[in-house]
Each structure stands twice: as structure tokens, then as C-alpha cells.
C-alpha positions in Angstrom: 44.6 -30.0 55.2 45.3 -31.7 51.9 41.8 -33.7 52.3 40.0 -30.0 51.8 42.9 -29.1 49.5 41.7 -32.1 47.2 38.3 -30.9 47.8 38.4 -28.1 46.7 40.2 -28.9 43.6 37.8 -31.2 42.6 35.2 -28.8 43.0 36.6 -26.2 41.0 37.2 -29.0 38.3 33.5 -30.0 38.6 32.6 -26.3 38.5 34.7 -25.7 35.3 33.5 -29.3 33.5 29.9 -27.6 34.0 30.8 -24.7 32.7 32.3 -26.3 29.3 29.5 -28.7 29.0 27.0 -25.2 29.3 28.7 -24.0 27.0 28.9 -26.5 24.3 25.4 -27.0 24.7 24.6 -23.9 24.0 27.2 -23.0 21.0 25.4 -26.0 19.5 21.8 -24.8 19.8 23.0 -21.7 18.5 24.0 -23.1 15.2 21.1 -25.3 14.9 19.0 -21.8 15.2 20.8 -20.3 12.7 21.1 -23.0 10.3 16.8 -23.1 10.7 14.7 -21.2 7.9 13.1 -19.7 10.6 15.9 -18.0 12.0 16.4 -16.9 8.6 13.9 -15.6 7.7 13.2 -13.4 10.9 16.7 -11.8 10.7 16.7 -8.3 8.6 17.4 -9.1 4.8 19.3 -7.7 2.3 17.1 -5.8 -0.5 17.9 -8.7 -2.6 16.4 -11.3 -0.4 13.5 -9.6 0.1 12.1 -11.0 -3.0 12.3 -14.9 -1.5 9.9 -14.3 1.4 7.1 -16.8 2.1 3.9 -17.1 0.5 1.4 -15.5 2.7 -2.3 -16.4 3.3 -4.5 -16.3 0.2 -7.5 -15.8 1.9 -10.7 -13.9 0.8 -10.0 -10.1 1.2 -12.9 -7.5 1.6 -10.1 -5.2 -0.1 -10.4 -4.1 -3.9 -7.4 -4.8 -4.3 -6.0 -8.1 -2.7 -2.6 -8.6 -2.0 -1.9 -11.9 -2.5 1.2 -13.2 -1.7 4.4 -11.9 -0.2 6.6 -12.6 -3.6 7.0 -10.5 -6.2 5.6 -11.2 -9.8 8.5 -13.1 -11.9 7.1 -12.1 -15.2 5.5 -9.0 -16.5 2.6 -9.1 -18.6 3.5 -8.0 -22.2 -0.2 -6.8 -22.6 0.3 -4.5 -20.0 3.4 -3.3 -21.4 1.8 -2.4 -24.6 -1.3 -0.7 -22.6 1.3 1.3 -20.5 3.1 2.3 -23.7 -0.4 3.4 -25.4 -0.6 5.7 -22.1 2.8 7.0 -22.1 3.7 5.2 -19.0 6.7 3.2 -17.9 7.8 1.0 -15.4 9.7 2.2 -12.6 11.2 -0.3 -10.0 11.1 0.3 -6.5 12.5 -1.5 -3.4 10.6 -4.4 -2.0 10.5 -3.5 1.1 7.5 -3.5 2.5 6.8 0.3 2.1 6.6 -0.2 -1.8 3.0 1.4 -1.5 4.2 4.4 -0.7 7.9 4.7 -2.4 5.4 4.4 -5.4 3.3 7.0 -4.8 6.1 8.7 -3.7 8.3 8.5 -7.4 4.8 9.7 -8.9 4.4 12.9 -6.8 7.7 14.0 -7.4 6.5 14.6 -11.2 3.3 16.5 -9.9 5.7 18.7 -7.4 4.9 17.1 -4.4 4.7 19.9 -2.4 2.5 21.9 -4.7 -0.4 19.3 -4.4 -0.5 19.0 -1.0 1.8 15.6 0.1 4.0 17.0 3.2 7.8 16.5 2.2 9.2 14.2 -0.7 10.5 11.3 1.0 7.7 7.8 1.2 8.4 7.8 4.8 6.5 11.4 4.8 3.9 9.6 2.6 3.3 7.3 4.8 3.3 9.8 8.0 1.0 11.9 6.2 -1.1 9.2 5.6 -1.3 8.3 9.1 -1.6 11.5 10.8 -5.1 12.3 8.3 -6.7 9.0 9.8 -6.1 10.4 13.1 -7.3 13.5 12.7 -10.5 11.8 10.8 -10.8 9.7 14.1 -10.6 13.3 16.6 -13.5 14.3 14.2 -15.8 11.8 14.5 -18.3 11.1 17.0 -18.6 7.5 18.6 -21.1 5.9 16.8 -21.7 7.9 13.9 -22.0 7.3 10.3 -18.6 8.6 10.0 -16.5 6.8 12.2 -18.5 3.8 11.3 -17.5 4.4 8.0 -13.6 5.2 8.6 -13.7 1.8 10.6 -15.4 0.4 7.3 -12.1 1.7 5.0 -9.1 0.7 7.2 -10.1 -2.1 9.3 -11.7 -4.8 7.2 -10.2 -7.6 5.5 -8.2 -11.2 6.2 -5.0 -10.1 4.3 -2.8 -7.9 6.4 -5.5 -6.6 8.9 -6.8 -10.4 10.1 -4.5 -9.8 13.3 -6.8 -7.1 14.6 -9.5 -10.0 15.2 -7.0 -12.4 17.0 -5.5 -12.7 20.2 -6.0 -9.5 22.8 -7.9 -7.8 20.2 -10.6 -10.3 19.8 -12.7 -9.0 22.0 -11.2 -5.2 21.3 -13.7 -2.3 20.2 -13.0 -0.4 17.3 -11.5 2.3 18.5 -8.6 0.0 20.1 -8.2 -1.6 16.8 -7.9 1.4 15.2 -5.6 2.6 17.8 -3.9 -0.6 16.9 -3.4 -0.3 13.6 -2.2 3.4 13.1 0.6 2.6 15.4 0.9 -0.6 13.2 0.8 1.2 9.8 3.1 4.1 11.4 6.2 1.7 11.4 9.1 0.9 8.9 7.7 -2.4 7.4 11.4 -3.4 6.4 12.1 -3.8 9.7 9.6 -6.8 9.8 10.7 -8.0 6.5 10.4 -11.8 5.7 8.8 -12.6 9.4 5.2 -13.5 9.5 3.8 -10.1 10.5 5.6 -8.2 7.3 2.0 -8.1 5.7 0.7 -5.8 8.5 2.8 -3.2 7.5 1.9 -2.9 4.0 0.1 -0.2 2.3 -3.2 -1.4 0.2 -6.1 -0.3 -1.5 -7.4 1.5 1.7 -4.3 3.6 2.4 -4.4 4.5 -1.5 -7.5 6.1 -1.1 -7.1 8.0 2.1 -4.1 9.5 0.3 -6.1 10.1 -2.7 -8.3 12.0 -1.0 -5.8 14.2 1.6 -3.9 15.4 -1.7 -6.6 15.9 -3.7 -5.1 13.6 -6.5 -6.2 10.9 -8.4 -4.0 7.3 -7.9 -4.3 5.1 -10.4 -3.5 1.3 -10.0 -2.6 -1.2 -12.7 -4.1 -4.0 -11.0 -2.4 -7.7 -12.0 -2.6 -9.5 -9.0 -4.5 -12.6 -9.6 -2.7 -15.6 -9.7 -4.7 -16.6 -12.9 -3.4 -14.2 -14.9 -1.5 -15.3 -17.8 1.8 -13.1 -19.2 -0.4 -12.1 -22.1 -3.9 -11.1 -20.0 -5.0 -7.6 -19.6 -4.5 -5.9 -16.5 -7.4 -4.0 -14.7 -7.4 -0.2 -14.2 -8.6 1.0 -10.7 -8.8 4.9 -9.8 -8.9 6.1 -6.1 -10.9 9.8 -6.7 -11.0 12.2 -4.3 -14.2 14.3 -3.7 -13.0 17.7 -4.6 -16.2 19.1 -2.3 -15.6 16.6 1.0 -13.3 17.4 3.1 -13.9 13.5 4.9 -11.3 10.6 4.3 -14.1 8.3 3.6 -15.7 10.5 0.8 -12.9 9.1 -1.8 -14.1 6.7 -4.4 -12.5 3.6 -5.6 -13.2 2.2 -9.4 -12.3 -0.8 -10.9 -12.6 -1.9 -14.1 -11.3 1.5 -16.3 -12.2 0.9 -20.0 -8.9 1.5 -21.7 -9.1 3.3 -25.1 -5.4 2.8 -26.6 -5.6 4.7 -29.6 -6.7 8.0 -27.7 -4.2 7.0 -24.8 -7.4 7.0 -21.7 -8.5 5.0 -19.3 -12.4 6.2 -18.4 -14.3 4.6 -15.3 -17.8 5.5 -14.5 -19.7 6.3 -11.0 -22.5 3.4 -10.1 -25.2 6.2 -11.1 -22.9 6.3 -14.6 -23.9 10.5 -13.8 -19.8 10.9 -13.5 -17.0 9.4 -15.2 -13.3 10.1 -14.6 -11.2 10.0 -17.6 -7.5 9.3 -17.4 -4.7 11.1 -20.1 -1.2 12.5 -20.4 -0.7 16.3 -20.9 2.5 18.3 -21.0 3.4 19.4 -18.1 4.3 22.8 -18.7 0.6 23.1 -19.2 -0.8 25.6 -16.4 -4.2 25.3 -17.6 -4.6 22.2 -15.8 -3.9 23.4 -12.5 -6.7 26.1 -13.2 -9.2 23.6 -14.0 -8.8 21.8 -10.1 -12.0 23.4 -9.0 -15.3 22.4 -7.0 -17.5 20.0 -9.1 -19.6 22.7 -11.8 -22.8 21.8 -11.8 -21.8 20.1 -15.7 -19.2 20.2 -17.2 -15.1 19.2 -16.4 -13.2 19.5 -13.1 -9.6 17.7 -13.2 -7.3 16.5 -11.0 -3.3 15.7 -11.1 -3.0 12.0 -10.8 -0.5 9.4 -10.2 0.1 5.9 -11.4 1.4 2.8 -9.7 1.4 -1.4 -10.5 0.6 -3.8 -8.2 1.0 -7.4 -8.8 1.5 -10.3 -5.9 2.9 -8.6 -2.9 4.5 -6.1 -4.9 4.0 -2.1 -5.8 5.9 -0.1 -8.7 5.8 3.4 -9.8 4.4 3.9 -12.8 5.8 7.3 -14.6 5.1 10.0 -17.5 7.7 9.9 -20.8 9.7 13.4 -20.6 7.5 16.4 -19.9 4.4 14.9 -19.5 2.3 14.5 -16.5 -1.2 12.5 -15.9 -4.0 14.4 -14.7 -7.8 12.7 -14.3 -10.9 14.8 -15.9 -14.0 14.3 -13.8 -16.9 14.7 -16.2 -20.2 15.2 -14.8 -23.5 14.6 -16.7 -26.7 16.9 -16.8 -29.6 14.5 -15.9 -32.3 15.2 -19.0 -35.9 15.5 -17.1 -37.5 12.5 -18.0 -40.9 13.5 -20.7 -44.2 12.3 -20.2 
């Protein structure tokens, strides 16, 4: 009786020792994960740690507009402040978040009335939805294989920086259509909740999304482009213009410009079509102005159609809203040319 007594005691005192040895083991691993950068950097940050996230890939982008890196700019160029100041503009900070695309689009169509010009609700979250749910309805429209659907593949799908995933892994071999499947319910997410981890930049908002949403409001975005690493503080920033084509009612009818001559004295920034048979002019006018609004018409066949517009900045992994001074409002004039029959 007391030889299985003692047995049994020493089991239970194995038992236990196993127990405390478990769990030492693992208390230990645990702080050793959380004193890792990795650990980290995967947990949800605080807006203020958003700004000290990795530097992503800097590979070649079939974009217009790169995103470069995951950090946001430390420095402003003073050029560009003096350009934004020649166009009544100023700088307006939004969170780095990972949704900064479209809280930037968002503070600039909340000066246009944002319901008015066709962006459903006021909040970037509806941005983005609204943003998402036109692609799909693009995709219903399409046929497999045509010109279109080839061409909405074209817009969204392309690219190394924040799209590279939809080559790798199970998508490798993936049609189209899965990819695109793919990335909707990507882009249909809250970015911040990938924040700092290395598939944040999949969630981003780019030059493609800008467009898209260009074109399903019916308004002009302009972006103050400074996101090459080789800019100095004191270099220019280039103007680019998403234009939606006021007689298509297709996604992939928008235009995208780079390059917008700035003219400080007369406060504009004009780009010019490839034919150089339109040019879209950017300006400030009060907003109490109706006569704009009247003027957002089907292209004449010469003379000036205009449409609101919106500003926003991007430099390295970064968007801000750019804004009007006090009762003013930017609005795009697209200018189209008589072509002169040529004499013999």
C-alpha cells in the first residue's frame, strides 16, 4: 500500500515538474517573440507608429505613379509649397493608415459637396466601397475576352508594387478573372488592419484606383506627384490629372496625364492629350459660382466643358489632401480644338 502510495506521489510530482518546465519554456518563447521586430511590426500600431514601417520593394512599377516606399516623406519640398500657394492650395494632413488614398480624396470632395457629384456618402471608407463596387459592375459588363475586360485587367492588375502578389503563389497559374476576384476582395479591406506587416502595400490605393474614381464621379483628381527618391527639397513636383470622359460611361475610358505645365502667375496647371486636340486646364474659382456646375456638359464639338476637380500629394508611401483657401473650389476646363483642314 505505501509502495503505490509513493508511486503515485512521485508521479503526480513528475507530472507537475512537466508541467512547470512547459511552462517556463513557453513564457520564455513568448518574450523572445515579443521582444523580435517581427512581432512588432505585425501587431496593430498606433497612428503614430505608422510612420516607422519598413521600406518596401522598389521595384519597376507599370503604374504612373509609383509608390515607392512604405515611409512617409520627412521633408516637404519648399518649391512645391510655393507652387501650391500660386494655386491657392494647402496642405492638409491625413492619417497614415494605409487608406490615405482615399481619406484624401475624401477631404477634397467634401468641398465639391460630395453627394452632389456623385461619390456615395462622405466617409473614405464609402470612397473606397464606391470604388470597388464600380470595378465590379465594370467586370458584370464585360464579355470574356473582349477589348474591355482586357482593358479593365490592363488598369487594375498590372504592376510589381502592391499588386506583384497576384503573380505568386496560388495565383501563379490564376486567370484573370481569379485575380481580379482576388484583388477586389483585397482592395475592399481596411488597410490599417495590415499596417506595418509585409502585405500593408496590397491594400493601398494608387494611380489605378484614382482613375476609376475619376471617372465614376465624373471629377477630375489631381496629384502632386513627389515621389522619387531623387528629388531634392527644392525640385519641382510633377502635376498628374486623372480625366474622366464626360461621353463614356466605361471605367477604362479615364485618362491619366503627367507632366501639367504649371503657369504660377495665372494660378493653372494645363496638360495636353497625345493628339495635343484637347488640353485640360486646372484653376480655382469661387465656389459660390453656379456657372460652373452649368458648364459640366457632353464634350461640344469646340469649345469648353469643365469639371469639379480634387487635389491630393503623394510622396513615398504617403497621400495628403490638398485643399481650396476659403470659398474657393478647383474645377478642370477641358478645351477641345477645331482641327483646321489641312490646304493644298
Amino acid at each position: 500500500m505505501r509502495e503505490r502510495d509513493g508511486k503515485r506521489r512521485r508521479a503526480r510530482a513528475s507530472k507537475f515538474a512537466r508541467a512547470l518546465r512547459a511552462w517556463y519554456v513557453a513564457l520564455h518563447a513568448r518574450a523572445r517573440v515579443f521582444a523580435s521586430p517581427r512581432r512588432r511590426t505585425s501587431l496593430l500600431p498606433k497612428v503614430e507608429d505608422v510612420a516607422e514601417a519598413p521600406r518596401a520593394s522598389t521595384e519597376a512599377s507599370d503604374s504612373d505613379v509609383e509608390i515607392v516606399c512604405e515611409t512617409t516623406a520627412s521633408t516637404a519640398s519648399t518649391t512645391l509649397g510655393r507652387h501650391l500657394r500660386a494655386l491657392g492650395l494647402r496642405r492638409r494632413g491625413v492619417v497614415p493608415d494605409g487608406n490615405c488614398c482615399f481619406r484624401s480624396i475624401e477631404a477634397g470632395a467634401r468641398t465639391l459637396e460630395v453627394g452632389r457629384w456623385g461619390i456615395a456618402g462622405t466617409s473614405w471608407a464609402d470612397v473606397r466601397a464606391a470604388c470597388c463596387d464600380g470595378l465590379a459592375e465594370a467586370m458584370r459588363r464585360t464579355r470574356p475576352g473582349s477589348d474591355e475586360r482586357r482593358a479593365l485587367f490592363e488598369l487594375v492588375l498590372h504592376g510589381n508594387e502592391g499588386r506583384g502578389y497576384l503573380r505568386r503563389g496560388r495565383l501563379r497559374r490564376a486567370s484573370d478573372e481569379e485575380r481580379f476576384a482576388k484583388y477586389l476582395k483585397t482592395m475592399r479591406a481596411n488597410a490599417a488592419t495590415y499596417a506595418n506587416t509585409s502585405r500593408w502595400s496590397r491594400y493601398w490605393g494608387s494611380d489605378a484606383e484614382v482613375t476609376v474614381i475619376s471617372q465614376l464621379a465624373k471629377t477630375a483628381i489631381v496629384c502632386a506627384e513627389t515621389s522619387s527618391d531623387a528629388r531634392g527639397a527644392n525640385e519641382p513636383a510633377s502635376f498628374c490629372v486623372a480625366v474622366p470622359d464626360l461621353e463614356n460611361t466605361s471605367i477604362t475610358a479615364a485618362r491619366y496625364y503627367a507632366s501639367g505645365a504649371l503657369d504660377a502667375s495665372e494660378g493653372t496647371v494645363t496638360w495636353m492629350s497625345s493628339r495635343r486636340d484637347v488640353s485640360y486646364v486646372l484653376r480655382a474659382v469661387d465656389a459660390d459660382d453656379d456657372r460652373f456646375r452649368a458648364q459640366m456638359r457632353r464634350h461640344p464639338s469646340a469649345g469648353i466643358a469643365r469639371v469639379p476637380a480634387i487635389a491630393i500629394r503623394h510622396h513615398p508611401g504617403h497621400f495628403e489632401a490638398l485643399v481650396c483657401d476659403d470659398n474657393k473650389c478647383l474645377v478642370v476646363d477641358i478645351v477641345r480644338r477645331r482641327r483646321e483642314r489641312s490646304r493644298r
